[in-house]
C-alpha positions in Angstrom: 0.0 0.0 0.0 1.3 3.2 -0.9 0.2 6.9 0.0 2.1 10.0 -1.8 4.5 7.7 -3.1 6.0 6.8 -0.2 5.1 3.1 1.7 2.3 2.9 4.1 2.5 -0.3 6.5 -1.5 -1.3 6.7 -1.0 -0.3 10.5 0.0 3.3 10.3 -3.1 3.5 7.5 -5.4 2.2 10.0 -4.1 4.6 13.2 -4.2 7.4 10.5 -7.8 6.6 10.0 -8.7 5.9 13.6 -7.2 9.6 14.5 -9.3 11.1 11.7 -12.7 9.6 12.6 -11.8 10.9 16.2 -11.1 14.2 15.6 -14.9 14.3 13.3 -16.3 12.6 15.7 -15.0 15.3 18.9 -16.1 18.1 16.1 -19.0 16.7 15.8 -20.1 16.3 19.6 -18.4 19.8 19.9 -20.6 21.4 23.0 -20.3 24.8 21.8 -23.4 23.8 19.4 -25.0 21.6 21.3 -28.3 22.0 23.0 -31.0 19.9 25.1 -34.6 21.0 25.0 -37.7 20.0 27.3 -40.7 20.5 26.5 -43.7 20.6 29.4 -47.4 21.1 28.9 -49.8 20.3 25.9 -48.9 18.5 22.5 -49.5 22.4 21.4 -46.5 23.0 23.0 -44.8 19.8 21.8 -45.3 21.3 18.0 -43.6 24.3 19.0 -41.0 22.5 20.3 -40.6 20.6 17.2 -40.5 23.6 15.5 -37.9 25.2 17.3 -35.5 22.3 16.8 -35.8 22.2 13.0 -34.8 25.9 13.2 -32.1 24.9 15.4 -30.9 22.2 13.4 -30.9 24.2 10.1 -28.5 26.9 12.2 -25.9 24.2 12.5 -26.7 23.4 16.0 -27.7 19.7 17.5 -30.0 18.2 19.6 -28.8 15.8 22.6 -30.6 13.8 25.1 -28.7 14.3 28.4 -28.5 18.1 30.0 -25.2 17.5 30.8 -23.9 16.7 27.3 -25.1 20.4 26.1 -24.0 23.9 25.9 -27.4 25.2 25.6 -30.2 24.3 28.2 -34.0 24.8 26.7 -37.1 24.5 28.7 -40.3 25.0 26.8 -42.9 26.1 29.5 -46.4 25.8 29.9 -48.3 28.4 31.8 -51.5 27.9 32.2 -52.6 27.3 35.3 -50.9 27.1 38.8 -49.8 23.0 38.7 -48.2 24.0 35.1 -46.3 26.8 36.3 -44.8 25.2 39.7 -43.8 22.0 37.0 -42.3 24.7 34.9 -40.5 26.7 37.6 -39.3 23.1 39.2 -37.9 22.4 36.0 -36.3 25.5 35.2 -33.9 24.7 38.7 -33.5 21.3 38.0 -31.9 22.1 34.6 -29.8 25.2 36.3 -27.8 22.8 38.6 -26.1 21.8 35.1 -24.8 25.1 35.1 -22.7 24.8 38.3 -20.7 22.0 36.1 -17.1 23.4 35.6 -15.8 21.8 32.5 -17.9 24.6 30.3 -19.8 27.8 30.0 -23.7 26.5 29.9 -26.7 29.1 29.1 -30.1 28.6 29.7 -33.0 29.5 28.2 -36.9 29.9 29.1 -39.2 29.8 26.3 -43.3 29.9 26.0 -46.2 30.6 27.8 -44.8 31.5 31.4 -41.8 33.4 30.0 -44.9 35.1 27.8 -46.4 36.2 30.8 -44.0 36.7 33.7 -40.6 37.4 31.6 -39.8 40.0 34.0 -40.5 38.3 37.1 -38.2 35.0 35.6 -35.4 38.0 35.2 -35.6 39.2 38.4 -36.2 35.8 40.5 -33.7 33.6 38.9 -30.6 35.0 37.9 -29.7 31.5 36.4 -31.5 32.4 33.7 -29.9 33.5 30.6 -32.7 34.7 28.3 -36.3 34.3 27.7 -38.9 34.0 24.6 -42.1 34.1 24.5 -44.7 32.8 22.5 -44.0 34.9 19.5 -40.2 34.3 19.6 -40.0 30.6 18.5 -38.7 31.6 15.4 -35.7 33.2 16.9 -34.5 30.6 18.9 -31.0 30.7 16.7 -30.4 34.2 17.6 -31.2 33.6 21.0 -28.0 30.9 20.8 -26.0 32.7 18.2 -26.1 36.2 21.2 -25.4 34.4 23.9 -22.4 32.3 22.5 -20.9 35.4 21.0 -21.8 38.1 23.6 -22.7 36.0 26.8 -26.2 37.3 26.5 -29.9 38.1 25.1 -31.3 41.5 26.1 -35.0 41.3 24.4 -38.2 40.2 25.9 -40.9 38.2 24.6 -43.1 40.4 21.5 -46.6 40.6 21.3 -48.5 36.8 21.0 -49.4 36.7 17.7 -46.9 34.8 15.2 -47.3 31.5 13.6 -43.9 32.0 11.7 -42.5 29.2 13.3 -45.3 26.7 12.4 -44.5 27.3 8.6 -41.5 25.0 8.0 -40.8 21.5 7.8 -40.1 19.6 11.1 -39.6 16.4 12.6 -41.8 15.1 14.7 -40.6 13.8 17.8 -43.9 11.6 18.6 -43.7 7.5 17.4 -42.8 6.3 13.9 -47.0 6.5 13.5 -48.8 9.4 14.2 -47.4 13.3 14.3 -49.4 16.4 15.1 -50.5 19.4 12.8 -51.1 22.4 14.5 -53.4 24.2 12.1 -54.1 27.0 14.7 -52.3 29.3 16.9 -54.4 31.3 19.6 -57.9 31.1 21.0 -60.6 34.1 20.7 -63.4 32.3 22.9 -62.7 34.5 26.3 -63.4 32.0 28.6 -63.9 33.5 31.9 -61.1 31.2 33.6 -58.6 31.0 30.8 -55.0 32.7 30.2 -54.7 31.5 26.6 -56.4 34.2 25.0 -53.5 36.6 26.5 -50.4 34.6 26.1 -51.0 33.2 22.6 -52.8 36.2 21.3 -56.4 35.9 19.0 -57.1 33.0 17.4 -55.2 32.7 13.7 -55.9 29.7 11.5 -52.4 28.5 8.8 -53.7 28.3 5.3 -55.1 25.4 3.9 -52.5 24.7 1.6 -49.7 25.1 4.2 -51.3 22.3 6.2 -52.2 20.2 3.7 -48.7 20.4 2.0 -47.6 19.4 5.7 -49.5 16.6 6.2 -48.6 15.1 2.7 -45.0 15.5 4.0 -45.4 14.0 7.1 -47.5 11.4 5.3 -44.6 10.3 2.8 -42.2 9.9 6.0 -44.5 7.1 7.3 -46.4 9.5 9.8 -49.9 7.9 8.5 -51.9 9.1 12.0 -52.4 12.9 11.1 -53.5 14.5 14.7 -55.1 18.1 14.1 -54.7 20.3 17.2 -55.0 23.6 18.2 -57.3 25.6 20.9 -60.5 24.9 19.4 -60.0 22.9 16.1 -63.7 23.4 14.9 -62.9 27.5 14.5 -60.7 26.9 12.2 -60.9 29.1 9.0 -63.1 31.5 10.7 -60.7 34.4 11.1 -59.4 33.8 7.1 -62.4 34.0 5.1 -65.4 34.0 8.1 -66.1 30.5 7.4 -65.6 27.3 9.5 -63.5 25.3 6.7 -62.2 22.2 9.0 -64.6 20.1 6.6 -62.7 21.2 3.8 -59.3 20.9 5.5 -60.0 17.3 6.1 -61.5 16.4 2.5 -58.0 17.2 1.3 -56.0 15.5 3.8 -58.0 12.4 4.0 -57.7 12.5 -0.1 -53.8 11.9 0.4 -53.3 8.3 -0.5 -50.6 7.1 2.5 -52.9 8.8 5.2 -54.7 5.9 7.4 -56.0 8.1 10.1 -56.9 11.7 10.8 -57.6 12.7 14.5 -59.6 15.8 15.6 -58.8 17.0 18.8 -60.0 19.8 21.0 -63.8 20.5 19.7 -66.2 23.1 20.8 -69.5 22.2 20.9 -71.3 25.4 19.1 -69.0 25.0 16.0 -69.4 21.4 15.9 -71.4 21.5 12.5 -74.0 19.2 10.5 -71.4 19.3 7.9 -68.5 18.4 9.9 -70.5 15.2 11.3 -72.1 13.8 8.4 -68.1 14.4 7.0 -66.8 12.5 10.1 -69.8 9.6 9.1 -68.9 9.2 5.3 -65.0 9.8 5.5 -63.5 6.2 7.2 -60.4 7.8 7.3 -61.6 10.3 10.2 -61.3 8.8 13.5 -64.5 8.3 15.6 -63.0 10.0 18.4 -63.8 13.4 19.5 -62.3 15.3 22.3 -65.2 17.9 23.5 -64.3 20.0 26.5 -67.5 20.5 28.1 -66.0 22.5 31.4 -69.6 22.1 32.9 -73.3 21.1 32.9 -74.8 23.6 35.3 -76.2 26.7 33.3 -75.8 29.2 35.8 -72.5 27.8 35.6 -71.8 27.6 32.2 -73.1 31.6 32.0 -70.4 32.3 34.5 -67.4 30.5 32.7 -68.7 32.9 29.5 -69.3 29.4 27.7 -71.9 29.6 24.9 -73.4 26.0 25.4 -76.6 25.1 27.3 -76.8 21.6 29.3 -80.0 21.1 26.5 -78.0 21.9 23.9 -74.8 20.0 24.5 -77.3 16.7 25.3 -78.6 17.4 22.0 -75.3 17.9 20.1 -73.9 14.5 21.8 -77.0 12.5 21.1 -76.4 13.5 17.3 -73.3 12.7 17.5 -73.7 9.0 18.9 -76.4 8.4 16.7 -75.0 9.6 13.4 -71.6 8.4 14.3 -71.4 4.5 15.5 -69.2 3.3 17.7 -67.9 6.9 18.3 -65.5 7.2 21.9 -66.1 11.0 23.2 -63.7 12.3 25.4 -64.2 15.5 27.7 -63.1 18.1 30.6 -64.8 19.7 33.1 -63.9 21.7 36.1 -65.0 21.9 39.3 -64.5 24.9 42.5 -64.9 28.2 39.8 -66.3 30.8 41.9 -69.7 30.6 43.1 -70.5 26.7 42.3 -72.9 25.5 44.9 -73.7 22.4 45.9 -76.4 22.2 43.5 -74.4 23.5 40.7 -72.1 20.2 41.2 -75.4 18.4 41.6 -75.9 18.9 38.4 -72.6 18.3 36.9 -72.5 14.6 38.3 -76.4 14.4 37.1 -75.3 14.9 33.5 -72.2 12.8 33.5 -74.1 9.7 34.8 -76.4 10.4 32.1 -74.2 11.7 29.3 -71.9 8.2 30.2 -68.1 9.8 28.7 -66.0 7.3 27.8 -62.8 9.2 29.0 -63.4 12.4 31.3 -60.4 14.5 32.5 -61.7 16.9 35.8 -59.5 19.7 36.7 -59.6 21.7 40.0 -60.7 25.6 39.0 -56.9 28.0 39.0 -57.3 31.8 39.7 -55.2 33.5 36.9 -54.4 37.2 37.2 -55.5 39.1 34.1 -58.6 36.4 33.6 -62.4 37.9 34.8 -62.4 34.6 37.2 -59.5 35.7 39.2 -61.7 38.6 41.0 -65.0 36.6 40.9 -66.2 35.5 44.3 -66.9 33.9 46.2 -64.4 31.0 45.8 -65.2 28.0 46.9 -63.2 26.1 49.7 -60.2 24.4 48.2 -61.5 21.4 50.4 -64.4 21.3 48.7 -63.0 21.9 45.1 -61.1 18.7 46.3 -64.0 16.5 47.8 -65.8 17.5 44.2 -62.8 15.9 42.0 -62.3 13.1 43.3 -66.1 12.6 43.2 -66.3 13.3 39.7 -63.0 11.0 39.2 -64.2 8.1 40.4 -67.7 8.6 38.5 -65.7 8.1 35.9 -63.5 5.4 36.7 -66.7 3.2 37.0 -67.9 4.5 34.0 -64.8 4.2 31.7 -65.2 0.4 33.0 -68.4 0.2 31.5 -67.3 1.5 28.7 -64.2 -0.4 28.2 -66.2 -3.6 28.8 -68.5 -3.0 26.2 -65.9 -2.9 23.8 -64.5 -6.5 25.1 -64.8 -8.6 21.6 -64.5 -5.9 19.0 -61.6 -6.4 16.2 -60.1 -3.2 16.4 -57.1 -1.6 14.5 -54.2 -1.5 17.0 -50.8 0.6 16.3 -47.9 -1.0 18.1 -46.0 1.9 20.1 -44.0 0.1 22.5 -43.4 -3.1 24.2 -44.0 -3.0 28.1 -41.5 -3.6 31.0 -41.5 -6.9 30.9 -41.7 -7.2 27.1 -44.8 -9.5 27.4 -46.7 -7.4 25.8 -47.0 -4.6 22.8 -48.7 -1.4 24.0 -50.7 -0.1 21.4 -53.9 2.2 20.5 -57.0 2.2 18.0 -59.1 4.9 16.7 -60.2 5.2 20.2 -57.1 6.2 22.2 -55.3 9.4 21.6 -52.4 9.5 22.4 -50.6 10.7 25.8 -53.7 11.4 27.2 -55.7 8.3 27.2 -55.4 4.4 28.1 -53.4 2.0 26.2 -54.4 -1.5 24.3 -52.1 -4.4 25.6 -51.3 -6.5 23.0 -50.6 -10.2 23.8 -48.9 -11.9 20.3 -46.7 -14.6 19.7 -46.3 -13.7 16.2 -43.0 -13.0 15.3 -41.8 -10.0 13.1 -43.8 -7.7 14.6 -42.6 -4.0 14.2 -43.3 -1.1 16.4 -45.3 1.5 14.2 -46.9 -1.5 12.8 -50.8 -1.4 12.8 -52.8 -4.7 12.8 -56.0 -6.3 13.8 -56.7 -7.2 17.2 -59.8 -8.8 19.2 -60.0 -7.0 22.2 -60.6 -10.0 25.1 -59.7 -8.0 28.2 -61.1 -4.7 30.2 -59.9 -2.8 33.0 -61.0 0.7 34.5 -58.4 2.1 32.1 -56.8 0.3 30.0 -57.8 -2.7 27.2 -56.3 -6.4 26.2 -56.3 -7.7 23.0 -54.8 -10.4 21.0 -53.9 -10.7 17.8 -56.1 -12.2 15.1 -54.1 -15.6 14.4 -53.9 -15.8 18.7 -57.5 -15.5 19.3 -58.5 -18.0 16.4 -56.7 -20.7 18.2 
């Protein structure tokens, strides 16, 4: 073997090459453009996150999966209500312990909806903190890096809510090799008494159709064939473009792309929840039967209060057309319990119309006083006791009812996609039409079939039913 004309023993050849795939490889894992991001809260949040990276990456700068292997420290924050921002705050001193380490200079950075609201106060409180961006900001994430490596720091706080510009590239999901989420929405214009949103993501502002539908075909092509719409209130959407609700249209053309198998509608409100959009959801099969309707209440006097526009008659009546024009349909919902001035009748009520209404999956929240909301000065508040005593009322309702539900489900062949194996790698853990994911039970799948692949989707009879969660087998199992 020669080299430059001289001789080159196979040895010195090999050490030569050894040397130079060491010195790529330390330029490669260089910290100096390194980062680590968590992201806390919503799947909202999780898109933004997304988002964020993609920008990241294109600026020459590289994700990692350990705090301690990164330059930059990112914690995506979620706001929202008190629980949110104590996980957020915990977090945000968890990841600046990293930046006592020695061997380098570390920065961190708060982004979303608490620096959003409270940038100032994150300044002032926690001088571990390097910079902040809020809501607005995603799309300058780079800069944010690119300023603090070069000058040791970022001097701007968060803009006005308002920008989608982040949302308008293409990203890599972070979720399983099967289903990714498509914001199509940024905002929320329905002034709910209680909520923050309105003032840390600005008014509502739909993407364009063609921007979401050239997204989904993208996402569709890398194997992502469960499409999950999202946003505030996904049955707005279009409203503030053209002063139509075009979410029917928006699903006609995803649904019409060829490698989509499943499109997911999360996050419904019931007075936009259209004729057209139902008998769609009845004649597309590639729309899930799965809605996730926050309902918040079933009192009136209630519902008044909360500035919700739905009556207990007319959310009975939407969800009785729903069941009967949609078969087999699992409805998901939220309500909340302790806002100011509920009585005891007023929670009466509420359990009166979930024993009636029957929810397959109920999430119950305790009611958080947010400043700048109406419902932080209303009074009087109930007794945090009681708001207490009421959840876990309402909880265990529903445990008994998810049961029932869940039972009559027991010998249904179902499409399950594999996500994971368990602990003990007896089982896959899976979900159907009827589980969203992150926020609802799982499918255990018991098969001895071999070449099984995670992201796979087969047919399962479900055999088995707990309060929560569902067992199947597969097909070639439960014939024997």
């Amino acid at each position: 073997m020669t080299t430059g004309g001289h001789a080159c023993h196979p040895s010195d050849f090999i050490s030569a090459v050894r040397q130079m795939l060491r010195c790529r490889l330390n330029q490669d894992l260089s910290p100096k453009q390194t980062y680590y991001l968590l992201s806390l809260g919503c799947t909202k949040n999780l898109v933004d996150s997304e988002s964020m990276s993609q920008i990241l990456l294109e600026r020459g700068f590289r994700s990692v999966d350990q705090p301690e292997q990164a330059r930059f420290l990112v914690v995506n924050t979620c706001g929202f209500i008190q629980s949110a921002k104590e996980e957020a705050i915990a977090a945000i001193l968890d990841l600046a312990e990293y930046k006592k380490a020695e061997e380098q200079t570390r920065f961190l950075i708060v982004a979303g909806c608490l620096p959003q609201r409270y940038a100032r106060d994150i300044l002032s409180s926690m001088p571990e903190v390097d910079a902040v961006i809020g809501t607005a900001d995603y799309v300058r994430i780079a800069d944010v890096f690119s300023s603090l490596q070069a000058y040791g720091r970022w001097d701007q706080l968060p803009g006005q809510a308002g920008s989608i510009e982040h949302l308008m590239i293409n990203r890599k999901p972070s979720t399983s090799p099967a289903h990714a989420y498509i914001k199509i929405a940024e905002g929320c214009s329905n002034r709910c008494a209680y909520c923050a949103i309105p003032g840390i993501r600005g008014p509502y502002r739909s993407r364009p159709l063609e921007d979401l539908v050239n997204e989904a075909e993208a996402l569709s092509r890398q194997g992502y064939d469960e499409l999950i719409l999202i946003a505030q209130d996904t049955t707005r959407y279009g409203l503030d473009l053209d002063g139509r609700l075009r979410l029917p249209d928006l699903l006609r053309a995803i649904c019409a792309l060829p490698q989509v198998r499943l499109v997911r509608i999360l996050y419904v409100y019931a007075d936009t929840m259209t004729d057209e959009l139902i008998d769609l959801m009845r004649d597309e099969p590639k729309i899930a039967r799965y809605l996730d309707l926050p309902i918040q209440h079933a009192s009136d006097r209630m519902l008044g209060l909360m500035n919700r526009r739905d009556t207990a008659t007319s959310l009975k009546a939407l969800i009785e057309r729903l069941r009967q024009t949609l078969p087999g349909l699992i409805l998901r919902s939220t309500v909340m319990v302790g806002f100011p001035g509920e009585t005891a009748d007023d929670f009466r009520q509420l359990m009166k119309f979930l024993k009636e209404i029957r929810f397959d999956r109920l999430g119950c929240f305790i009611f958080s006083p947010e400043e700048g909301t109406p419902a932080y000065t209303m009074r009087p508040r109930v007794r945090r006791q009681t708001a207490e005593n009421r959840y876990h009322a309402v909880m265990q309702l529903q445990k008994d009812l998810s049961r029932q539900s869940n039972l009559a489900r027991v010998g249904q062949i179902v499409d399950v996609t594999l996500e994971s194996t368990d602990q003990d790698g007896i089982f896959y853990v899976g979900r159907s039409y009827g589980e969203a994911p992150d926020v609802d039970p799982v499918i255990y799948v018991a098969a001895r079939a071999y070449g099984l692949q995670i992201g796979q989707t087969i047919p399962v009879r479900l055999v088995d039913a707990g309060d929560y969660d569902l067992t199947g087998v597969t097909l070639d199992e439960s014939s024997e």
